[in-house]
Residue, then its C-alpha position, 0 to 999 in steps of 0.5 A: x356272847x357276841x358284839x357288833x355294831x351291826x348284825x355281825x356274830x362276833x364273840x368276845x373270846x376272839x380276840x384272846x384266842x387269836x393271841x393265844x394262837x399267834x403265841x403257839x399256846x393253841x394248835x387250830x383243830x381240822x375243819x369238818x367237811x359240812x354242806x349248807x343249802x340256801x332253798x330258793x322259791x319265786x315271790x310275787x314277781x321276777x323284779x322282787x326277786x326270789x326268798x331264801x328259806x333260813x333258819x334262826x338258830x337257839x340262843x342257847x347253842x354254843x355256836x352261834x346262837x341267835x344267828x340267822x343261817x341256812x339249812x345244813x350241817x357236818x357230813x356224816x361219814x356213812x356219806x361216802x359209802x352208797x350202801x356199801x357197794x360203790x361199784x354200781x355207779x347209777x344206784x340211786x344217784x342222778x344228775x351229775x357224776x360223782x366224778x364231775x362234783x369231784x372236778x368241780x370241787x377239786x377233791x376225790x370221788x368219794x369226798x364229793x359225794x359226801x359233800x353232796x350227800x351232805x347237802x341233801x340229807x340236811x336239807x330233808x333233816x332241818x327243812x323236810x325238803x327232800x331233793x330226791x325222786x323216783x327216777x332221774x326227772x321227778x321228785x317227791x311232792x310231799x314228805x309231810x306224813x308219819x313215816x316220812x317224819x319217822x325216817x327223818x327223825x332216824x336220819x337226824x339221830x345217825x340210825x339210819x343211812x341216807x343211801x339206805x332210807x333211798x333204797x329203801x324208798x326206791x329214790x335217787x339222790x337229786x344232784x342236779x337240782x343242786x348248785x355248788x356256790x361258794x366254801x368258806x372255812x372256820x377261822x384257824x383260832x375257833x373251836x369248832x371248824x367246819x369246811x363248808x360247802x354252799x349251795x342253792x336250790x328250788x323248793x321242789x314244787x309240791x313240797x313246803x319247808x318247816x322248821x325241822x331242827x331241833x337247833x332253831x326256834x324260828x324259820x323264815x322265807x325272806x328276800x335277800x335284801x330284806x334280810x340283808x338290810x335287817x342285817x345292816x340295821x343290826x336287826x338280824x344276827x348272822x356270820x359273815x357267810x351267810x351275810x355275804x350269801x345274801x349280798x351274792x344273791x340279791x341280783x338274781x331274779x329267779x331262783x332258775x337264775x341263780x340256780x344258773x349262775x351256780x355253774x360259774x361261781x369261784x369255790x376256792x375256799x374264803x378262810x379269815x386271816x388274824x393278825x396282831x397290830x400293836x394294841x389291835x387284833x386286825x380279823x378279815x377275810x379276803x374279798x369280803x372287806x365288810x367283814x374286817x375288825x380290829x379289836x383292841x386287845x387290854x395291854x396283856x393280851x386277855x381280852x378285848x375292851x371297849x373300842x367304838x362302844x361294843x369292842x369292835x371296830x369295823x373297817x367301814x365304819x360299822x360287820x364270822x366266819x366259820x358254816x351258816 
């Protein structure tokens, strides 16, 4: 399905989709809204650094199969909605104001909470990790029994609101335990589109992650570099996001560090730019140089053929886009 010199996701239909998309022969889907949480837990020492919780998603999913990523997944639509009610503005909300999540990510109110619902709700939905408490300055300590995993499993299958499984508990939604990091966009020329929204968290003490999606065979706690250097062996799949996640990570020391740092990062959107160079389809995203390819294409545009033993060619000499 993919190919790649390193540990790059890179599927062989790209080269023909970006072709046809430059000929007007397909028009680019809406990206959905998504929010990814990269969970953060201190290690041995601060000079290690912290671990990242990720996941490794089925070879059998159509998206990126194989690939090693992160938490998350597409806003649900209820998102926007806190129990039909919006007029209430601390209803099980805490932290940060809807409307200072909206500055911070230059959109409405009602997208940012979404957003940030997202965030949270696919964090309990794939980890079991639950940002959330009974008040403002606590959260759960353990969500491991029958009935936490029965409203989970209603979370999953679209059952059951996050604003009401909250209510229902009598929890707020946690936002400042959230970092917003970085939003990267799915390639115009792919099939399936997501505008997502990155975070960083610490695993709430009291609570342990497990693999609760039914999209991964694995799930792993691994030091940023760890993970990156099996990327750079091409021992450990991954797109360009979650890659380029890992890299922005490595230099903090704890997770309270990076947790920090979250409050300065640049969240204007990274969407990757394709174009056509005589025999070549040149694939990049801008401020991620690593990630450039060019791909010679067959002399009638249908596909790519061998350039450099696996189809692609890095611009640095041996590195997608789209959610984590």
């Amino acid at each position: 399905m993919s190919s790649s010199t390193n540990g790059q996701w890179y599927p062989r239909e790209w080269p023909e989709r970006i072709r046809a998309l430059a000929a007007g022969e397909i028009t680019p889907v809406a990206p959905r809204p998504a929010a990814t949480v990269m969970l953060l837990r201190d290690g041995g020492g601060a000079a290690e650094g912290p671990e990242v919780h990720m996941l490794r998603r089925r070879t059998s999913m159509a998206f990126a199969g194989g690939a090693y990523a992160y938490p998350g997944g597409g806003v649900d639509p209820r998102d926007e909605h806190w129990g039909g009610d919006d007029r209430r503005p601390g209803r099980g909300w805490a932290g940060p104001s809807r409307k200072e999540w909206a500055m911070r990510f230059g959109t409405d109110e009602a997208t940012a909470q979404a957003i940030v619902c997202a965030a949270v709700r696919e964090t309990f939905e794939e980890a079991g990790v639950l940002l959330a408490g009974p008040d403002a300055s606590s959260v759960v300590d353990d969500t491991t029994g029958e009935d936490w995993e029965r409203d989970r499993t209603a979370l999953a299958a679209h059952e059951l609101s996050f604003a009401d499984f909250l209510e229902r508990r009598g929890l707020v939604l946690r936002s400042d335990l959230l970092g917003a990091w970085a939003r990267w966009i799915t390639p115009e020329f792919e099939k399936r589109r997501y505008d997502t929204w990155f975070f960083v968290a610490a695993l709430p003490e009291g609570q342990r992650t497990r693999n609760a999606s039914t999209e991964a065979d694995r799930t792993v706690w691994i030091r940023p570099g760890e993970a990156a250097a099996g990327y750079d062996d091409g021992e450990l799949l991954m797109m360009p996001p979650t890659i380029a996640m890992l890299r922005q990570l490595e230099p903090y020391g704890t997770a309270a560090g990076a947790l920090a740092a979250s409050a300065r990062r640049d969240l204007n959107p990274v969407l990757a730019e394709a174009r056509l160079e005589g025999g070549h389809v040149v694939l990049s995203w801008p401020g991620h140089d690593e990630f450039t390819k060019r791909v010679e294409t067959t002399a009638g545009g249908s596909g790519a053929t061998p350039d450099g033993g696996a189809g692609t060619e890095d611009t640095r000499g041996g590195g997608e886009g789209g959610s984590a």
